[in-house]
N, C-alpha and C positions, 0 to 999 in steps of 0.2 A: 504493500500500500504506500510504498514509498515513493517522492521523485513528482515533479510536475506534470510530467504522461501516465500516472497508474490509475489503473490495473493495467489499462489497456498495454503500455509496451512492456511493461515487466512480464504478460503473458507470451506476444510475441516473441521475446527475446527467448523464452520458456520454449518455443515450440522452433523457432531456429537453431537451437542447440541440438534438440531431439533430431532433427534432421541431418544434424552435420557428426553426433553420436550416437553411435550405437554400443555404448561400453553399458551390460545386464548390470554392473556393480553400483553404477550413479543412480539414485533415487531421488530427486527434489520434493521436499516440502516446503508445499505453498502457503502462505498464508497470508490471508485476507479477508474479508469481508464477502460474501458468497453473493450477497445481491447484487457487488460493485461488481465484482468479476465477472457474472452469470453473463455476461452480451459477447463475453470473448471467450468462453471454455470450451466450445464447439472446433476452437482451431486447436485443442491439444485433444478432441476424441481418439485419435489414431493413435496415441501414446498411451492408453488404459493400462495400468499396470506401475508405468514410469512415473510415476507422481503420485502424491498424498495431498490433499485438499486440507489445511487447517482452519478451523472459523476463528476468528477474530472480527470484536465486536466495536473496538475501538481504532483510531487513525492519531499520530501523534501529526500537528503539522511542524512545515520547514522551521514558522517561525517563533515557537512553542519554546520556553526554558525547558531544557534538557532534561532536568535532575528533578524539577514538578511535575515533566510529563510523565516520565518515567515512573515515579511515585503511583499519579493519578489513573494512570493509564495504564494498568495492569495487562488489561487483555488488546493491549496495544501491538500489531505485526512487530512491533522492535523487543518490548517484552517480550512476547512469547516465542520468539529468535534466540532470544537470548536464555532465557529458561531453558528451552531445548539444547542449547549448547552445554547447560550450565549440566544439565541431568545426564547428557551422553548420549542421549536423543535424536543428536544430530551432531555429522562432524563440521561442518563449518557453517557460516551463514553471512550472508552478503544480502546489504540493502541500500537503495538510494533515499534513504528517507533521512532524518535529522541528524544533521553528522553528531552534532552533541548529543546527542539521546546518544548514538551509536556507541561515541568514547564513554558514556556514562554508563549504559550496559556493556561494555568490554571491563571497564574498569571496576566496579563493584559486583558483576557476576560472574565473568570467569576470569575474571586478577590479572594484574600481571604478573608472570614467571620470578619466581624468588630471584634476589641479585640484581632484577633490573630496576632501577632508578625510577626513569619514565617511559612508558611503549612512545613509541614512534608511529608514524606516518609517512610512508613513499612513495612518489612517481616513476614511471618512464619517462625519460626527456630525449625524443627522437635525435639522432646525429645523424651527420651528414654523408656515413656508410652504409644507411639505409639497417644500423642497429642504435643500439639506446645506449644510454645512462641511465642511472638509480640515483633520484634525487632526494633525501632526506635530513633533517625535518621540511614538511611541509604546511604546517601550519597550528598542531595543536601543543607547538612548543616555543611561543614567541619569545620567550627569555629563558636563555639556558646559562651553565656553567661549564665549563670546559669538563667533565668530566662525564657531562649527558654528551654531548657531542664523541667521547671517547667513547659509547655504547653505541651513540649509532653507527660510528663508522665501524663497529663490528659485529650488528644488527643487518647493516646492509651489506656486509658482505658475506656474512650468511647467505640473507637470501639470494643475493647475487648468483651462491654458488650454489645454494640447494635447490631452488625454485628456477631461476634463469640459466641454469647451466654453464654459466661461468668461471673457469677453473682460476683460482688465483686471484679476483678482481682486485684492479687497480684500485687504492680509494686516496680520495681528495678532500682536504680542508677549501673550499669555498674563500677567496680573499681576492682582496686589492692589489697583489703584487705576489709573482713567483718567489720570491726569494723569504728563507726564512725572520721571523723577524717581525713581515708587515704586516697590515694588518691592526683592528682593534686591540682593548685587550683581550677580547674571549680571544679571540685566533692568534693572538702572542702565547696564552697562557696553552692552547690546545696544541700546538704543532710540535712542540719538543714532547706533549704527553704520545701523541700519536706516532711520532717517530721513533720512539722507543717502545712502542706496543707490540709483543709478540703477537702471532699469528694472523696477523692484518698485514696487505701486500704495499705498505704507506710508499704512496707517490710523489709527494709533497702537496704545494697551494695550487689552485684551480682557478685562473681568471676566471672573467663572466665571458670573455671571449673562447673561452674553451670548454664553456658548457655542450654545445652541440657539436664538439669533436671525439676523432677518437684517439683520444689521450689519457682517459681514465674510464674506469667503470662504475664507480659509487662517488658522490658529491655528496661533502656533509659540509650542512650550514644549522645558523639555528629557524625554528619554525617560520620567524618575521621574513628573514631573505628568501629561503626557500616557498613560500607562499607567492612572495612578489613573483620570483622567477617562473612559477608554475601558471599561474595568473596571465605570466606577459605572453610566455609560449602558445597557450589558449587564444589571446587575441591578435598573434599573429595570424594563425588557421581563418581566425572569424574574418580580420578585416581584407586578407586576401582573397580566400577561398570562400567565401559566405559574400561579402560584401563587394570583389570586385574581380569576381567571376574567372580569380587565376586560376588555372588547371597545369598542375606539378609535381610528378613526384615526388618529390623531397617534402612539397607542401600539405601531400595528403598523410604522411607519417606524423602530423601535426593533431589531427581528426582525435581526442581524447578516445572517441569510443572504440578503438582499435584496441587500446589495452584494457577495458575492462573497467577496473578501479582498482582504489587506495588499499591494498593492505594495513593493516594494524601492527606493528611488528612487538613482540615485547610480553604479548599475553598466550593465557595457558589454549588457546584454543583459536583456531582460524576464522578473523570478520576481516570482512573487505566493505568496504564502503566505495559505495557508488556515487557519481555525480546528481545534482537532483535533477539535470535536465536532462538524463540517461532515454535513451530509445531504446530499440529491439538489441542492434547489433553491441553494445554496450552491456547489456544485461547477458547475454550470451555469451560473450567476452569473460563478464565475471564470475559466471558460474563455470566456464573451462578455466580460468587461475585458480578457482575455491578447490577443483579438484587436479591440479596440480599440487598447492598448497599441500592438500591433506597426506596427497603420495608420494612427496617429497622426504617426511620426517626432518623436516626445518626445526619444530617445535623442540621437538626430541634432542639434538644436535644444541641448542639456543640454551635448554634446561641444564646438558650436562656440560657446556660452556661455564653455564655463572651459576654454577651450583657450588652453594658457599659450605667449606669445608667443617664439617665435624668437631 
């Protein structure tokens, strides 16, 4: 029930996956509101078997406090997401609906991973090889200390390596100048921590000019930059490819909804969150990363990383 198109494209997106998988082992549970849904369920008859219908009686909206809807709204599609998570009911759960209800059902029902600080949040930021970067924080950590940025850049290189197949990824401090040294103080005080961190492949500092290269694999900034950055990439796509009708390869790797959504990185169980202006192919997107995620064992790997000693 989440996103500015639901039900309607979060079912679409439902029935374009079914079409493009046929793996017996993926099951989705739906949940929503059955009278909202009822005009679009006829495009997943073919799929009888592949899906469980959940009723939920309430809708949290976009612009709703987080942590009161959550409360209020029990039988809310993000509640009962997250109960399901919470009981083992379900292995992961992805939605486009109120990203703070999301971190607030991440964070007070299925926790975050002992050892870590604060979970995080991360993009793909298309390059110009026609492969990405992992850009993290992106937004739900606008003031950090050098020592949360020391978790993400080994947060994202996990999933770098478990989830995206990346052996080894490069990862970057996010700054004002190559050379050690520059930079605020969080990125003075982060870059001697990060270059003496074992088992992270540190590359050094990451202009803004070499976000959409390929010279690293993982970008760590704190939440504030990395939002800006994710933001501006977005309205590159729109004001060219939406607004003035450029047609470009390099410009369609731009299209958010090619990757799906935001992982959660940090907590005991897998939510991705989605944009709330997500469509069909968006939503399909992130229900093929939730089942990547789950057969990956990222989590698993993340646990016995910062599992704090005896």
């Amino acid at each position: 029930m989440g996103g500015d198109y639901a039900p309607a494209e979060a079912i679409k997106g439902v029935e374009m996956f079914f079409n493009s998988s046929n793996d017996p082992d993926i099951h989705l549970l739906l949940i929503g509101e059955p009278e909202a849904a009822a005009p679009y369920m006829s495009a997943l008859a073919p799929f009888e078997g592949r899906f469980t219908l959940i009723e939920s009686s309430e809708t949290i909206g976009m612009h709703e406090h987080p942590t009161k809807a959550m409360k209020e709204k029990p039988n809310s599609s993000i509640a009962l997401g997250f109960g399901l998570l919470h009981k083992k009911a379900a292995d992961a759960f992805i939605s486009a609906g109120n990203t703070g209800a999301m971190l607030v059902g991440a964070m007070y029902s299925v926790k975050a991973i002992e050892g870590i600080l604060r979970p995080t949040i991360a993009v793909k930021v298309p390059r110009v090889d026609g492969k990405f970067n992992l850009l993290l924080d992106v937004g739900i950590n606008a003031d950090c200390k050098p020592e949360h940025l020391v978790q993400f850049a080994q947060l994202g290189s996990f999933y770098a390596e478990y989830v995206l197949g990346i052996p080894k990824p490069r990862v970057a401090l996010i700054n004002i100048g190559e050379e050690e040294g520059k930079g605020n103080l969080l990125a003075q005080a982060t870059y001697p921590l990060l270059k003496e961190l074992p088992g992270i492949n540190f590359a050094g500092n990451a202009e803004g000019r070499d976000i959409f290269l390929d010279k690293f694999d993982v970008l760590v900034c704190e939440g504030f930059v990395g939002n800006v950055v994710m933001k501006m990439a977005e309205s590159v796509y729109d004001i060219f490819r939406e607004q003035r009708g450029v047609r470009d390869e390099l410009l369609e790797t731009f299209n958010f909804e090619i990757y799906g959504g935001t992982p959660i990185l940090g907590i005991n169980s897998p939510a991705i969150i989605g944009h709330g202006i997500s469509k069909a192919l968006a939503f399909c997107n992130m229900i093929d990363l939730a089942s990547r995620f789950i057969s990956s064992n990222l989590i698993g790997a993340i646990k016995t990383h910062f599992k704090q000693p005896e």
